[in-house]
DSSP file (Angstrom, degrees, kcal/mol; ACC not computed):
  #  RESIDUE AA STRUCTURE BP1 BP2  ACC     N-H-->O    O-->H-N    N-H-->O    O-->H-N    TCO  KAPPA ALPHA  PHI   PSI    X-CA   Y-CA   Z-CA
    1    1 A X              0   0    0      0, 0.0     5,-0.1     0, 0.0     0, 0.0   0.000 360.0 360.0 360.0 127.1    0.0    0.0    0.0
    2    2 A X     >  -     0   0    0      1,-0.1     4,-1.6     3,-0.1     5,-0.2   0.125 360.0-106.2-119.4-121.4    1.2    3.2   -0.4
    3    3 A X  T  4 S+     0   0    0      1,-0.2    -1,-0.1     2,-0.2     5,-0.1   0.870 109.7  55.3 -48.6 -49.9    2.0    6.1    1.7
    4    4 A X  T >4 S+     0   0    0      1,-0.2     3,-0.7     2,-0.2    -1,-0.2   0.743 110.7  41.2 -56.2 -51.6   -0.8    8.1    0.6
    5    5 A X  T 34 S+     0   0    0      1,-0.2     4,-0.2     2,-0.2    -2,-0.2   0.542 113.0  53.0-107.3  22.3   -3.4    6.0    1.4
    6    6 A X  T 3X S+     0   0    0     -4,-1.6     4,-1.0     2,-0.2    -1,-0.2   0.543 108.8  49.7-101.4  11.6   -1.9    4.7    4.8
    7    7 A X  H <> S+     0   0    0     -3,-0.7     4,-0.8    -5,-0.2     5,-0.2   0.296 117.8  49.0-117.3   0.7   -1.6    8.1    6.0
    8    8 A X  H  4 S+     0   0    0     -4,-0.2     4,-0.3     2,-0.1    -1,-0.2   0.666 103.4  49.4-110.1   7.9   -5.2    8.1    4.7
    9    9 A X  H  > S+     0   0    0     -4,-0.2     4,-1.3     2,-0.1    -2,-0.2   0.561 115.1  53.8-112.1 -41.8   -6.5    5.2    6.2
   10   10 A X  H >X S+     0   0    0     -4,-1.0     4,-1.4     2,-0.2     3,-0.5   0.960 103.4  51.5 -14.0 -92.1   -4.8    7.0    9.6
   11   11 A X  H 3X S+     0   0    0     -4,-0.8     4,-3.8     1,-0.3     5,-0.1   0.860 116.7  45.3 -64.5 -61.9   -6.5   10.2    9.3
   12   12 A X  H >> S+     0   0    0     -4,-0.3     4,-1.3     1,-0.2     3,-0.9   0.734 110.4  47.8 -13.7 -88.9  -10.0    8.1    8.9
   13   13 A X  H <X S+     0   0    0     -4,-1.3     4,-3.4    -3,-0.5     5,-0.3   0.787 111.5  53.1 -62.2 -58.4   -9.6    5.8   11.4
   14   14 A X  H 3X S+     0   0    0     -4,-1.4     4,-1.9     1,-0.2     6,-0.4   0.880 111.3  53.3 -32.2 -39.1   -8.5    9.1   13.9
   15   15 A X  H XX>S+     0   0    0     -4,-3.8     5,-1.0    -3,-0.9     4,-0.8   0.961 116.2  31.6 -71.7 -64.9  -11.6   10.7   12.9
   16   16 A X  H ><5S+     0   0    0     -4,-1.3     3,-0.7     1,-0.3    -1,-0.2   0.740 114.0  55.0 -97.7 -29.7  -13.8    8.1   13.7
   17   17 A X  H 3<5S+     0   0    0     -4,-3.4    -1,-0.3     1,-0.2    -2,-0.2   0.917 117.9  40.3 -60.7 -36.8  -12.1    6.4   16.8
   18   18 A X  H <<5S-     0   0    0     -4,-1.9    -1,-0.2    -3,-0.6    -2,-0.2   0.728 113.6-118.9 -83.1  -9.6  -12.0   10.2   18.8
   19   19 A X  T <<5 -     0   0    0     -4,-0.8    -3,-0.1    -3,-0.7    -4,-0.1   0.785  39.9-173.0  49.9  25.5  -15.8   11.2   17.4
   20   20 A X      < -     0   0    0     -5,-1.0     2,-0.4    -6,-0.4    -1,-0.1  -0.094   2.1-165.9 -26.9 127.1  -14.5   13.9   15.7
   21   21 A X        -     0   0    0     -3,-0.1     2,-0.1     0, 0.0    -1,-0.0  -0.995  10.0-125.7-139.9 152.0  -17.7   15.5   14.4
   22   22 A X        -     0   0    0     -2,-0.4     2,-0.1     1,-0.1    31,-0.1  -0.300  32.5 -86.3 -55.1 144.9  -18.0   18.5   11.6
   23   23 A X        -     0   0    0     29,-0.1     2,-0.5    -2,-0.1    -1,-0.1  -0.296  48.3-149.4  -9.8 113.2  -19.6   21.9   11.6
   24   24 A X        -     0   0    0     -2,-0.1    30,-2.8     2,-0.0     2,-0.6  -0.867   7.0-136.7-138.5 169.3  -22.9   22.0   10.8
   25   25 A X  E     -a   54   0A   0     -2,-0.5     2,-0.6    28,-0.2    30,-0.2  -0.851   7.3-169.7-139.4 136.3  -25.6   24.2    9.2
   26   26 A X  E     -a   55   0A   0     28,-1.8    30,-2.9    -2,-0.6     2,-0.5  -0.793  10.8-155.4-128.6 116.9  -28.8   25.2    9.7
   27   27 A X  E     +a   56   0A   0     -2,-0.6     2,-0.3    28,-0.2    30,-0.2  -0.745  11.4 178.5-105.9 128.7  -31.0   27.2    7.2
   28   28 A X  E     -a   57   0A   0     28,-2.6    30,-1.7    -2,-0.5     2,-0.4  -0.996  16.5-146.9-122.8 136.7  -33.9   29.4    8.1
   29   29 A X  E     -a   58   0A   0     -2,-0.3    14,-0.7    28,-0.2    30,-0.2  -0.634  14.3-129.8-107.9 134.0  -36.0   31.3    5.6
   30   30 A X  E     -a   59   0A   0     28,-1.7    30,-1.7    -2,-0.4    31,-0.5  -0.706  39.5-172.7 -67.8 137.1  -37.7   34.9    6.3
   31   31 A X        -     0   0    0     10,-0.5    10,-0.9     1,-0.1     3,-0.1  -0.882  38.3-149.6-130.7 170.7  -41.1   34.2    5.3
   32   32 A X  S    S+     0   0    0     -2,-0.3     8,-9.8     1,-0.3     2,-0.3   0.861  99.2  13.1 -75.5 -61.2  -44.3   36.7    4.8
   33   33 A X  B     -C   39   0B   0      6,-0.3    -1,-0.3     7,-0.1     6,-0.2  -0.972  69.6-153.6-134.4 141.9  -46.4   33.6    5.7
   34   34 A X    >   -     0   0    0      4,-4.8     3,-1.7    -2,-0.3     9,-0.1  -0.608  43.0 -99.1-105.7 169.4  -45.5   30.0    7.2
   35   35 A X  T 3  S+     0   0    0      1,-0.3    -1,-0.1    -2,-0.2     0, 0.0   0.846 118.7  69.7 -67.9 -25.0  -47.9   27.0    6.2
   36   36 A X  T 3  S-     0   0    0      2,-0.1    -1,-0.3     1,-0.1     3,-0.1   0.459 116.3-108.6 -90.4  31.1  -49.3   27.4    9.1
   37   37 A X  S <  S+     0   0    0     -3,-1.7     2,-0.3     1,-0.2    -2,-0.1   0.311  71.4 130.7  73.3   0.9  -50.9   30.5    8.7
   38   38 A X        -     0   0    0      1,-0.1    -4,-4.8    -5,-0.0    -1,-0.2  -0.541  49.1-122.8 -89.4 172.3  -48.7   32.7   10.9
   39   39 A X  B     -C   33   0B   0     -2,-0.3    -6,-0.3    -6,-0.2     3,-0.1  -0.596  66.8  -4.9 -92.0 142.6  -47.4   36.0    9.6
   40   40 A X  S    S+     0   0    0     -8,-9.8    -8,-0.2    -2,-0.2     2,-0.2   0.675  95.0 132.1  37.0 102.6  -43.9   37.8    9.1
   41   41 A X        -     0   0    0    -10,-0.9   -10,-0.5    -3,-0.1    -1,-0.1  -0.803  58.0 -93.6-165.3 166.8  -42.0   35.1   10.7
   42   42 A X        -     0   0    0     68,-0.2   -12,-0.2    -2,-0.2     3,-0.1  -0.282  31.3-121.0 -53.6 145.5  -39.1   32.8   10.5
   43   43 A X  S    S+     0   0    0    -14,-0.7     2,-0.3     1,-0.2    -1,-0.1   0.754 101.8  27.9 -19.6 -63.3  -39.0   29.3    9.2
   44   44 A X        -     0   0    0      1,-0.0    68,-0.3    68,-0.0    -1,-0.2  -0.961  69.2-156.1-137.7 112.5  -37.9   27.8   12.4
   45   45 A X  S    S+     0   0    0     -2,-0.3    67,-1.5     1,-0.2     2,-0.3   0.966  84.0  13.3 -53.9 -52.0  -38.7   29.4   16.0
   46   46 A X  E    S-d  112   0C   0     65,-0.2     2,-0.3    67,-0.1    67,-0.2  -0.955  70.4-155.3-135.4 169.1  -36.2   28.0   17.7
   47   47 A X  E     -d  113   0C   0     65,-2.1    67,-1.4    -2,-0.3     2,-0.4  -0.761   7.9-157.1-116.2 154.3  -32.5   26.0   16.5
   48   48 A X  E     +d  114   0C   0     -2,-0.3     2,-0.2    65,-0.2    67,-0.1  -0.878  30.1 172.0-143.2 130.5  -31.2   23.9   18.6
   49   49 A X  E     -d  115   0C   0     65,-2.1    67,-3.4    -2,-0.4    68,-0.4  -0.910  30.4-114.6-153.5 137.2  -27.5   24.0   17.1
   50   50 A X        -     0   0    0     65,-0.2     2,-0.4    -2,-0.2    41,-0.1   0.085  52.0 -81.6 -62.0-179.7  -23.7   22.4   18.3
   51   51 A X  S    S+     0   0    0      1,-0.2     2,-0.4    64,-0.1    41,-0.2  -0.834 121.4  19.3 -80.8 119.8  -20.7   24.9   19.2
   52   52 A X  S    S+     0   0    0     39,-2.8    -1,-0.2    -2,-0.4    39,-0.2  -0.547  92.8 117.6 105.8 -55.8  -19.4   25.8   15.9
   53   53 A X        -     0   0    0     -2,-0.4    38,-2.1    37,-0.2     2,-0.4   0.517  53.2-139.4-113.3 167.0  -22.2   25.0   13.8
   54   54 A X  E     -aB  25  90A   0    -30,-2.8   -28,-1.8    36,-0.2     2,-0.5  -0.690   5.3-150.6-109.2 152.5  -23.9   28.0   11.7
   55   55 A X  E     -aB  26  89A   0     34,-4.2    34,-1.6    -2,-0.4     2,-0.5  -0.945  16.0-155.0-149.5 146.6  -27.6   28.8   10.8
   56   56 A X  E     -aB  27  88A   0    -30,-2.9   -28,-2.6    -2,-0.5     2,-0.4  -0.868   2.2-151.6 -98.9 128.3  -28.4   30.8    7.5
   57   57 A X  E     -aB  28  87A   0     30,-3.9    30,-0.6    -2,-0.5     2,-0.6  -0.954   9.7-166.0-115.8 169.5  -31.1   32.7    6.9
   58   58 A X  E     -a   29   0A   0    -30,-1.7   -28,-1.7    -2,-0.4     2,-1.7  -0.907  22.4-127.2-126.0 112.8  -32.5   33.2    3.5
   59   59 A X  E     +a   30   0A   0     -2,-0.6    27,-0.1     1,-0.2   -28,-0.1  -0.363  33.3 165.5 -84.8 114.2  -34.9   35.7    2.4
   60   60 A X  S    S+     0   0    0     -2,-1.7     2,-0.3   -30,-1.7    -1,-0.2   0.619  73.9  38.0 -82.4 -13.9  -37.6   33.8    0.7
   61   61 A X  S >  S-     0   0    0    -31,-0.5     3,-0.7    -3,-0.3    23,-0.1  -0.969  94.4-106.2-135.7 141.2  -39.9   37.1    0.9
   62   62 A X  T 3  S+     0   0    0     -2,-0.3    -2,-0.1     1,-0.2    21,-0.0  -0.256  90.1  37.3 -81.4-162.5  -38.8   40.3    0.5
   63   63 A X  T 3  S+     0   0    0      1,-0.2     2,-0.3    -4,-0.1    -1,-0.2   0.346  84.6 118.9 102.3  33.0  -38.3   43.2    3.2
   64   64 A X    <   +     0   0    0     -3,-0.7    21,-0.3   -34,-0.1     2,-0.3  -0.802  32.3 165.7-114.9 146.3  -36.8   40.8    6.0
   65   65 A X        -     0   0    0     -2,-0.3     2,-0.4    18,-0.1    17,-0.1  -0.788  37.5-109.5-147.8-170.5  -33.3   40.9    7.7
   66   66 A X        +     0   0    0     -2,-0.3    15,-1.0    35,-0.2     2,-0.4  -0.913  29.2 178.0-160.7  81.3  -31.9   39.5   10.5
   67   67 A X  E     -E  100   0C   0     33,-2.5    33,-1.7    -2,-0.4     2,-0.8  -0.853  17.8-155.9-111.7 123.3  -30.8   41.8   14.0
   68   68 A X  E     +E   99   0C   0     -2,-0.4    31,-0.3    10,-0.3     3,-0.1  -0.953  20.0 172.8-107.8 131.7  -29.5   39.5   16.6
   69   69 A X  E     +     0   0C   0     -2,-0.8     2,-0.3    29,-0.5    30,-0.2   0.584  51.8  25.6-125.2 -11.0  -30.2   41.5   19.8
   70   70 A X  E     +E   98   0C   0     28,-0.8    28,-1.9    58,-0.1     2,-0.2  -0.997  58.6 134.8-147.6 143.6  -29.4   39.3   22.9
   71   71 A X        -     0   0    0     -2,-0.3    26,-0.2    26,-0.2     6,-0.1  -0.968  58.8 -32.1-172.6-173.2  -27.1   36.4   23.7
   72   72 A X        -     0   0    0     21,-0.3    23,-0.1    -2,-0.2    21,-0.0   0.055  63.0-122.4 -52.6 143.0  -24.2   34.9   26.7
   73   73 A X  S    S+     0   0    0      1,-0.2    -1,-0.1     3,-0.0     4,-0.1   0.913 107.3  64.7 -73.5 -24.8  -23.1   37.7   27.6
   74   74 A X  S    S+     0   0    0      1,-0.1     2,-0.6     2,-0.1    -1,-0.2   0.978  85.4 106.2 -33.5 -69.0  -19.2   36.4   26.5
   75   75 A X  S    S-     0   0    0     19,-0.2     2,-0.2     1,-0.1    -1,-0.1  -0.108  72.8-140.9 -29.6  72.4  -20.6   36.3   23.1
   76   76 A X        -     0   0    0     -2,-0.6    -1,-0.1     1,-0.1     2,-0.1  -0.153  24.5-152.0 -51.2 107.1  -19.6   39.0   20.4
   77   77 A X        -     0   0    0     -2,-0.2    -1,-0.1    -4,-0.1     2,-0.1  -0.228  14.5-115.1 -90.6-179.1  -22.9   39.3   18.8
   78   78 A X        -     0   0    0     -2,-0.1   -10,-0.3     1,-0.1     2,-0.2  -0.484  34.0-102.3 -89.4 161.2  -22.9   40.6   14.4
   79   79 A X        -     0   0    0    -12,-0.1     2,-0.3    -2,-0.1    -1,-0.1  -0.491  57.1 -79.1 -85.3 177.3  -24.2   43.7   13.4
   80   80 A X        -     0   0    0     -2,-0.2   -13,-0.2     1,-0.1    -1,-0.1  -0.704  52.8-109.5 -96.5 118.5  -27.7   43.3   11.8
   81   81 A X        -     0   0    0    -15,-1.0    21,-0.1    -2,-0.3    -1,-0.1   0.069  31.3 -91.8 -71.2 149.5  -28.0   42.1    8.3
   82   82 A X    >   -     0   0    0    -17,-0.1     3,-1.6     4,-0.1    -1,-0.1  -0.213  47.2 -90.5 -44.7 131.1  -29.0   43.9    5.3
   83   83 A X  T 3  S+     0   0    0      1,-0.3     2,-1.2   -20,-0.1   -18,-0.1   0.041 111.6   0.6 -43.8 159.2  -32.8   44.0    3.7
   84   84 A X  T 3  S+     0   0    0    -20,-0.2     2,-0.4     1,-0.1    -1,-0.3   0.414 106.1 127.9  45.3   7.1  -33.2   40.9    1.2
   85   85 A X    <   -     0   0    0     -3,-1.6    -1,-0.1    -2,-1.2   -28,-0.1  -0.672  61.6-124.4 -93.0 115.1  -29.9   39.9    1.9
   86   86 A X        -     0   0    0     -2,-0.4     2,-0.3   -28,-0.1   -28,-0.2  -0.719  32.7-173.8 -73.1 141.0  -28.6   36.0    3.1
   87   87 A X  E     -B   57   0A   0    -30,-0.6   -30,-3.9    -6,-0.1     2,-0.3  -0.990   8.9-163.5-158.6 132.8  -26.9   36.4    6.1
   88   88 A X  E     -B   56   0A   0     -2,-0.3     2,-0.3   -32,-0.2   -32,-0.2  -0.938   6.3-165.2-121.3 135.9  -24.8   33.4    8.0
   89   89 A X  E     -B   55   0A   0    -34,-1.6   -34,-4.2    -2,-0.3     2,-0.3  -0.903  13.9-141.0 -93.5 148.5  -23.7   33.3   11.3
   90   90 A X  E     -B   54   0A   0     -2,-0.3     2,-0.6   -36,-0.2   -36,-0.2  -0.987  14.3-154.4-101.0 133.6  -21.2   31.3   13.5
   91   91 A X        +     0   0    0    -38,-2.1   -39,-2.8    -2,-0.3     3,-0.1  -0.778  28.2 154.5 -80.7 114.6  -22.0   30.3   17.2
   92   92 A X        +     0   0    0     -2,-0.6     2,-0.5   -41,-0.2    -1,-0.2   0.521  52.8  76.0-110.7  -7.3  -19.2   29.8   19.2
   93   93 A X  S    S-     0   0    0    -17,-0.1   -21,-0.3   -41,-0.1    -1,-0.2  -0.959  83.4-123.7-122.2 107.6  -20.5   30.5   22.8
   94   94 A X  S    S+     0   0    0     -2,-0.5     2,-0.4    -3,-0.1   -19,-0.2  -0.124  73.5  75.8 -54.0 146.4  -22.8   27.7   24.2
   95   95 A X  E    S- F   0 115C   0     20,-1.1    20,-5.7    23,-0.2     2,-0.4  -1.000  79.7 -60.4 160.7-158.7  -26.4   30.0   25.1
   96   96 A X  E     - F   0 114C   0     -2,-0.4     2,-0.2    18,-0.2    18,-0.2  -0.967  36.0-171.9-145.2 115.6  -29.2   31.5   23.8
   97   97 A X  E     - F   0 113C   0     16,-1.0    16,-1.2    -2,-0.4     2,-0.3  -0.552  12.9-143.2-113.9 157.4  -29.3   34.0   21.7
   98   98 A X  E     -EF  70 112C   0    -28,-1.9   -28,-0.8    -2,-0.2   -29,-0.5  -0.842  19.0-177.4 -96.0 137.2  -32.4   36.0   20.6
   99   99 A X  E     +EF  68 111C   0     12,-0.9    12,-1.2    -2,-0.3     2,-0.3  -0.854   6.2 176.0-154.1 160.6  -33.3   37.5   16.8
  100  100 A X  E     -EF  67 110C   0    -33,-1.7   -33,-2.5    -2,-0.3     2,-0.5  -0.913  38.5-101.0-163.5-170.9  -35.7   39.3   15.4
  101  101 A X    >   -     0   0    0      8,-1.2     3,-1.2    -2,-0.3   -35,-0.2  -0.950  38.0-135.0-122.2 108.0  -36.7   41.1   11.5
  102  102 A X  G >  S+     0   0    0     -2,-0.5     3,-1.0     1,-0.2    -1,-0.1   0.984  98.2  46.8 -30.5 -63.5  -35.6   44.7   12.2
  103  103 A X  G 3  S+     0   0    0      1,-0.3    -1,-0.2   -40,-0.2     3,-0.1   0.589 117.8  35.7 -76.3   4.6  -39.0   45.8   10.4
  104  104 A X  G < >S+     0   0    0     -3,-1.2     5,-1.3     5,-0.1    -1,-0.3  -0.101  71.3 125.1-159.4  60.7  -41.4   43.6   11.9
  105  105 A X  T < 5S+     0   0    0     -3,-1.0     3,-0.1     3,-0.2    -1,-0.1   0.507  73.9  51.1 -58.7 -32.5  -40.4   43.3   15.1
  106  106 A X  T   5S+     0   0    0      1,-0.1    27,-1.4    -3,-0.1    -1,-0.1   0.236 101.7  66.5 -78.1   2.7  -43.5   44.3   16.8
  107  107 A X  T   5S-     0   0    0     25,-0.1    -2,-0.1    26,-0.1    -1,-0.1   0.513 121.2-104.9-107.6  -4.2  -45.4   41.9   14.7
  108  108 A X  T   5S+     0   0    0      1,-0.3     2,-1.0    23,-0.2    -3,-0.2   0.656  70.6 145.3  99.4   5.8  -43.8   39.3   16.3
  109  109 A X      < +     0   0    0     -5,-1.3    -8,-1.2    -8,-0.1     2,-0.3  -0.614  34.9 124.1 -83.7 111.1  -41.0   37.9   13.9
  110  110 A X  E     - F   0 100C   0     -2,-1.0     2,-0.2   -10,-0.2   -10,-0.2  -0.988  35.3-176.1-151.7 156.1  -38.2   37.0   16.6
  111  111 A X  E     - F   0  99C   0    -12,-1.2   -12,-0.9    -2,-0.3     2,-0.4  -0.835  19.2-123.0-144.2-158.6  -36.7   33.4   17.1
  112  112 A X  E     -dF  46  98C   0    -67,-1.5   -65,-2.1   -68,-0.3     2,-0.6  -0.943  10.9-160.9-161.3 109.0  -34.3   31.7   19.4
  113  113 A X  E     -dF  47  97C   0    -16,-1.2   -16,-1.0    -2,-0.4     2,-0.5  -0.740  13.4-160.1-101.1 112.4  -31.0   29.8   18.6
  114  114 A X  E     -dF  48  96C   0    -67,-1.4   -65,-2.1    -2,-0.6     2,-0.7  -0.645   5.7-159.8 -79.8 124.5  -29.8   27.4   21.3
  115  115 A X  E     -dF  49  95C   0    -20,-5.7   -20,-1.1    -2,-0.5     3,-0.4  -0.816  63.4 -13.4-141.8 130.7  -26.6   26.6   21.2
  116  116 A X  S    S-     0   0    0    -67,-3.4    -1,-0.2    -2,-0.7   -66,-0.1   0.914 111.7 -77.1  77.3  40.3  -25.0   23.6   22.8
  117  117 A X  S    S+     0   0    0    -68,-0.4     2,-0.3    -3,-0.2    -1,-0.2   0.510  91.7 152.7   8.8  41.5  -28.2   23.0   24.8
  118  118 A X        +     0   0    0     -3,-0.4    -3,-0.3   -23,-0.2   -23,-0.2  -0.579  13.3 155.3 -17.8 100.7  -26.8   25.7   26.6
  119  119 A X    >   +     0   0    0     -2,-0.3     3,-0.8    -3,-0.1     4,-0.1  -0.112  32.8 117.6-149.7  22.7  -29.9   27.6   28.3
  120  120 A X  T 3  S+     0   0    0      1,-0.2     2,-1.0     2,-0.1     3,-0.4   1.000  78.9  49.5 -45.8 -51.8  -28.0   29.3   31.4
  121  121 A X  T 3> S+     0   0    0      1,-0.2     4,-0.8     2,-0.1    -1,-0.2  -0.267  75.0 108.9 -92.5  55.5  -28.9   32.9   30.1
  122  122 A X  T <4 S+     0   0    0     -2,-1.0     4,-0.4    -3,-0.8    -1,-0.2   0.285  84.5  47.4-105.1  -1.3  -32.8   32.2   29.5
  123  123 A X  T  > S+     0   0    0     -3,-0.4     4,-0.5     2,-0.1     5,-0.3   0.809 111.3  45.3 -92.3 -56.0  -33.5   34.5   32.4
  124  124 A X  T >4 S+     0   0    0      1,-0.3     3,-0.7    -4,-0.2    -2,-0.2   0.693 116.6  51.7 -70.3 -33.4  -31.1   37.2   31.2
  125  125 A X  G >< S+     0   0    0     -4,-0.8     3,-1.3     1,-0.2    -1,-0.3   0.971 103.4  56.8 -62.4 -68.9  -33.0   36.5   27.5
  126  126 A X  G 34 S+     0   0    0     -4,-0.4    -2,-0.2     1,-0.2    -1,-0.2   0.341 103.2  55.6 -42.0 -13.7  -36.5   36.9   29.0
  127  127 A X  G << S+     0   0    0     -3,-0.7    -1,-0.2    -4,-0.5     2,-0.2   0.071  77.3 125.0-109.4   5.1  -35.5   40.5   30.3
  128  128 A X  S <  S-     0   0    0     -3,-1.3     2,-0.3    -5,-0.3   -58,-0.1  -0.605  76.3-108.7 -63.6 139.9  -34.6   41.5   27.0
  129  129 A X        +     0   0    0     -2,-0.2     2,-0.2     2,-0.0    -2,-0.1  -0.656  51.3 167.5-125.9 120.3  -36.6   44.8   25.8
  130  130 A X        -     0   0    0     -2,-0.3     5,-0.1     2,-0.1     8,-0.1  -0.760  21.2-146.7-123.1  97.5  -39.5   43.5   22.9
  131  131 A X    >   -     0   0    0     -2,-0.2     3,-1.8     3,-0.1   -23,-0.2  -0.040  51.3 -14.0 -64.4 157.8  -42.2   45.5   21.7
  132  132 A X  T >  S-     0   0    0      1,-0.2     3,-1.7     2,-0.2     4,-0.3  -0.254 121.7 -10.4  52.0-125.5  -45.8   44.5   20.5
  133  133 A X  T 3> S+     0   0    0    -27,-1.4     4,-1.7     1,-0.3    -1,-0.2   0.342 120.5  73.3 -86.9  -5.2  -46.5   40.9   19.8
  134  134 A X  H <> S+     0   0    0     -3,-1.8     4,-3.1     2,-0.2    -1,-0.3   0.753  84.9  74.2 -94.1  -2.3  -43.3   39.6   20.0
  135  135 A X  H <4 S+     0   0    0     -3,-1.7     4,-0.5     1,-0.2    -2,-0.2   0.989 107.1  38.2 -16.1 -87.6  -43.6   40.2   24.0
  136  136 A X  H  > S+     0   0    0     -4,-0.3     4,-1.7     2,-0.3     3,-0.5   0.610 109.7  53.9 -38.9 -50.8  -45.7   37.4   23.9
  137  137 A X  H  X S+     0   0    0     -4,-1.7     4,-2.1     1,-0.2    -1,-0.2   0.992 107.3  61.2 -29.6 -74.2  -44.0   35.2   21.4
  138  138 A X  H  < S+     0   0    0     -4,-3.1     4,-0.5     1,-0.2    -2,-0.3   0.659 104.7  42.2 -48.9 -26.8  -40.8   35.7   23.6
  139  139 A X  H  > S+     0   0    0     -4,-0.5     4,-1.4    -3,-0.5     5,-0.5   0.932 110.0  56.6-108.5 -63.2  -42.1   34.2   26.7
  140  140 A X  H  X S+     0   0    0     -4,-1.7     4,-1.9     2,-0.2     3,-0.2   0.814 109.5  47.4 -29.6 -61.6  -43.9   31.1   24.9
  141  141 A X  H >X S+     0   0    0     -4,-2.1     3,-3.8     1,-0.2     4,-0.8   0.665 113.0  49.3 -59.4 -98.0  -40.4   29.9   23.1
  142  142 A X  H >4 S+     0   0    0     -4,-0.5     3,-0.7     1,-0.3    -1,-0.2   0.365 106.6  54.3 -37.4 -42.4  -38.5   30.3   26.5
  143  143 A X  H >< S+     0   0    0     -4,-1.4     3,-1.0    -2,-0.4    -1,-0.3   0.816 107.2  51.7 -66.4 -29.6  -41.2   28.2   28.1
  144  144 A X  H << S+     0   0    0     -3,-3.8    -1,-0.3    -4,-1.9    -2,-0.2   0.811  96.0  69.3 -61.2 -27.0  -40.5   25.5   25.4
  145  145 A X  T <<        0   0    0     -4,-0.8    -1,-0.2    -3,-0.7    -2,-0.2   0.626 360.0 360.0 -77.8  14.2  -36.8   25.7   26.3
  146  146 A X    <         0   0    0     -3,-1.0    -1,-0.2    -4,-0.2    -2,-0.1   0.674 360.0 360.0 -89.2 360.0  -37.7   24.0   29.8
């Protein structure tokens, strides 16, 4: 055999004996309307996501972005993404981090990524300043995260 594929048969074997695991990535789409009949909101409410791993959003509708407004307080959060724009983050700080659609934030488009089933700062989340309907929203997903 040669070299190449015992130092590739290695690298394998390393991966799989330590459970070496990959990145992964998690797509949510801004929508106008979800199939279930609510309005202005995300794809997905909440992610439940690894250390490392990513989530996309995609605007399937137009006038939606992507403002992440709370997370562990360790945690350097992005500045808020552009109208109509895909915009990917990485999580690197186990928590809970908080989102919303800049422009229809009172209508109640907010989500919740968890990451590294991490949920220490769910008080510190829950005291987070929301207007209108996304009040309400916010305290239902935290009550899920129990």
């Amino acid at each position: 055999m040669s070299e190449f594929l015992l130092l590739k048969a290695a690298l394998v074997w390393l991966l799989i004996s330590t459970g070496a695991s990959f990145a992964g990535n998690v797509d949510v789409d801004m929508l106008n309307k979800r199939d279930d009949g609510a309005k202005m909101v995300y794809s997905l409410d909440i992610v439940d996501i690894n250390v490392g791993d990513t989530v996309t959003w995609l605007p399937t509708a137009k006038g939606h972005n992507v403002e992440i407004i709370a997370g562990p307080d360790s945690a350097e959060l992005p500045r808020k993404s552009k109208l109509n724009k895909k915009f990917t983050h990485q999580f690197d700080v186990p928590g809970v981090y908080l989102y919303q659609c800049t422009p229809h934030k009172s209508m109640g488009m907010i989500g919740l990524v968890v990451v590294g089933d991490n949920t220490n700062n769910k008080d510190a989340i829950s005291s987070t300043k929301v207007n209108g309907k996304s009040k309400k929203k916010l305290a239902k997903l935290l009550s899920e995260l129990d």
